[in-house]
N, C-alpha and C positions, 0 to 999 in steps of 0.2 A: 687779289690783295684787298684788305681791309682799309676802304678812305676813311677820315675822319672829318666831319664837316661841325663849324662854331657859328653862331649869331654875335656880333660883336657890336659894339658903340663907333661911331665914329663923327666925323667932322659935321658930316653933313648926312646926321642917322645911322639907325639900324643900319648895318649890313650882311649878308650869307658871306662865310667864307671856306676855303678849304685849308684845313689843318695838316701841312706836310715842312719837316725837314725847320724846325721852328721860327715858323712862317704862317701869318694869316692869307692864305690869296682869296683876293677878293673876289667873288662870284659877281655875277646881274641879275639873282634870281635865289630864289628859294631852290635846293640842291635839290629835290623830290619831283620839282616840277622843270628841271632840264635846266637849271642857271650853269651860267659859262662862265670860265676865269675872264677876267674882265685886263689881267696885264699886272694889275697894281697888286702889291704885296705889302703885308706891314709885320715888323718883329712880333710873335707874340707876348713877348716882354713890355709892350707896349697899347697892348689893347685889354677893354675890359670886357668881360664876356657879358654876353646876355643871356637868358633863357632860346635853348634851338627850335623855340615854340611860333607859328604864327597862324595854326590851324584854327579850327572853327571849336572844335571842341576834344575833352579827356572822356571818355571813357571809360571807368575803375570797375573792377572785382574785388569783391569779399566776400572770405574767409575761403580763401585758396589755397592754403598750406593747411594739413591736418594739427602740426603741431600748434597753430596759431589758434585755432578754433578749441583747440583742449584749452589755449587759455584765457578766453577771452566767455567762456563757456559759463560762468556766474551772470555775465552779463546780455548773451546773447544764444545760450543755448550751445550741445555739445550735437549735434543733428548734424550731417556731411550733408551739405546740398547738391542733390541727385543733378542739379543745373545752376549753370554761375549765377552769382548774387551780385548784379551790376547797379551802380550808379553813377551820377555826370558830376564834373566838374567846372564849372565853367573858366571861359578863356579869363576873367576877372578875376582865377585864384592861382595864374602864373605868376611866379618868385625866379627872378636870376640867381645862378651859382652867385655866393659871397650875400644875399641878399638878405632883409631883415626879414625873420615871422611876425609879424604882429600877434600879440597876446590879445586874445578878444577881454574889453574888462567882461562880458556876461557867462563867459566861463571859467573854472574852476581847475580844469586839467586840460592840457591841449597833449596829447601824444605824438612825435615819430612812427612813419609805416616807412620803410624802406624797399624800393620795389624796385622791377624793371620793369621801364616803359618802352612800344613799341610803337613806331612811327609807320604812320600808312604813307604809302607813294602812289597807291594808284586810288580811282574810286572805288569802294566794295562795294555791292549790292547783291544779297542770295550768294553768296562767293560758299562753292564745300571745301571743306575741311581738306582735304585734298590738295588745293590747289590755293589757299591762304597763304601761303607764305611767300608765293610770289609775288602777292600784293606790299610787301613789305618793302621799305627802304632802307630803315636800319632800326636800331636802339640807346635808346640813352637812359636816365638814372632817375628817379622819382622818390619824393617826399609826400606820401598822400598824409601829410598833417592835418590833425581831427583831434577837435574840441570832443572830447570822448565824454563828459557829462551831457552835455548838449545832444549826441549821438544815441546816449543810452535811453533820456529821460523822453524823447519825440517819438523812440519808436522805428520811424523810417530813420533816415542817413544823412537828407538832403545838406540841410543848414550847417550840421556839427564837420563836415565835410567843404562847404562849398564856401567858409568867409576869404574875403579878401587875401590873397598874396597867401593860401594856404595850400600852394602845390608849386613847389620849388622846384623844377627840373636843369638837367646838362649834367657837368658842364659842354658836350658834346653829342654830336649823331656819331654814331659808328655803324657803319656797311659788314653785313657779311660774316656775322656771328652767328652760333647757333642760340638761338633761345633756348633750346632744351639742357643747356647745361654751362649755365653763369652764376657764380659765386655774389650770394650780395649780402654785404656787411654793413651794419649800422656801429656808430659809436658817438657816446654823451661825450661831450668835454673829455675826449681823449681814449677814453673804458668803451670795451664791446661790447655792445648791449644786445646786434642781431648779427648771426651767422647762418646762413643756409645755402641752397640752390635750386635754381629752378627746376631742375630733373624733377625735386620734390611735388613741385604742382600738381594738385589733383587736378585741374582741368590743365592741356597743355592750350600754348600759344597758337598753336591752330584749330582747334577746339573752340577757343574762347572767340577768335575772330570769327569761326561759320558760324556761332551761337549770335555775336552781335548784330549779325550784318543780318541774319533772317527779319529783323526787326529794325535796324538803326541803320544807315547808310554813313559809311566811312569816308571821306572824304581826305584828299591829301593834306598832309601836316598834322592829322587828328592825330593823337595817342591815347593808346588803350594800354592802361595800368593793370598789372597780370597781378596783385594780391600780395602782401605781406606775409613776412613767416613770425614765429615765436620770435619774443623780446621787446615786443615795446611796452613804450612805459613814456610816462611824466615828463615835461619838459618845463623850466622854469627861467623866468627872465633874463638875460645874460649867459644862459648856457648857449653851445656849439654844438651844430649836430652834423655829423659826417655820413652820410651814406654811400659806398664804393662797390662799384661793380669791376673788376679787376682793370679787365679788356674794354672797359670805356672812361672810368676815371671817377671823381671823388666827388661828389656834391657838398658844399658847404654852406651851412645858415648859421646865422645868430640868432636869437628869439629875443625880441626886445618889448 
């Protein structure tokens, strides 16, 4: 059975919880790292979610979808990379579900990437491709928001990628899905702007975890962002942006 696990706000902090039966139970612990209901429960009518982030670090892939790289192809080339195109995000550019984007004033156009993100449970190190997905604990929903002038005119990724509060994830972890075949949809202010699936990935999800970990060491709680497909675009002050992964739920920002 698929759990569903939230980070929530509460009296006294953060807390892990499990999401069953519309009911937050409250854990002792990060769900990854073995936390146990703890007894207490609270309506989820009544709690505000947090981001289900408290790892060390994100992860990201680009230009992982073919259709995406046909269009972003003015700017960075129409060339399939024969090996993923990673970059980091830091923990300083987690955003809670409902949360604001900040508009940086030094950029010009901030975009929407709509992704799925996967949650490591155990520690990776040299892990093959084979046997990565056992290291898995679940999935949840990803905004790799990118100052996309800033991205183009640097060259590398870093900065146009990594300001402040610009990787909103949740609103949940979900157990026990397949990666190789989840629906993810973006929409502006209401309109669908990205539809695809991850079947489409040129690299798949356990591909991309033996490729990280030859070099990077995964650690529990990290996520590693599996790439955007065609449709993004432009996002301006006041707009609403939705990314949904069916079988995990809706991510929601404002951009302010």
């Amino acid at each position: 059975m698929n759990q569903k696990y939230i980070r929530i706000e509460t009296s006294s902090g953060p807390c892990w919880a499990e999401e069953l039966d519309g009911k937050a139970l409250l854990l002792d612990g990060a769900p990854y790292l073995g936390g146990k209901r703890t007894g207490e429960g609270i309506q989820l009518s009544q709690v505000r979610l947090l981001a289900p982030f408290e790892g060390n670090k994100m992860v990201c892939v680009g230009k992982n979808y073919f259709d995406h790289i046909q269009e972003m192809q003015d700017a960075f080339g129409d060339a399939v990379p024969e090996k993923p195109v990673l970059f980091i995000k830091p923990s300083t550019c987690v955003n809670d579900p409902d949360g604001m984007i900040p508009y940086p004033a030094v950029s010009n156009r901030v975009d929407y990437e709509g992704e799925l993100a996967i949650v490591i449970g155990k520690k990776m190190t040299h892990v093959p491709e084979e046997e990565a997905l056992s290291y898995v604990f679940g999935y949840t929903v990803a905004n790799d928001v990118t100052a996309r002038d800033i991205q183009k005119s640097e060259g590398q990724w870093t900065r146009g990628k990594a300001f402040d509060l610009f990787a909103p994830v949740g609103p949940r972890i979900v157990t026990g899905l397949d990666p190789a075949d989840q629906t993810v949809i973006t929409r502006l202010n209401g309109v669908e702007r990205q539809r695809s699936n991850t079947s489409l990935l040129i690299h798949t999800v356990p591909r991309l975890l033996a490729f990280i970990t030859e070099a990077i060491t995964l650690l529990p709680g990290d996520f590693v962002l599996t790439g955007t497909p065609a449709g993004v675009g432009a996002m301006q002050k006041g707009d609403v942006v939705e990314v949904e992964i069916p079988e995990i739920g809706i991510l929601r920002n404002t951009v302010i």
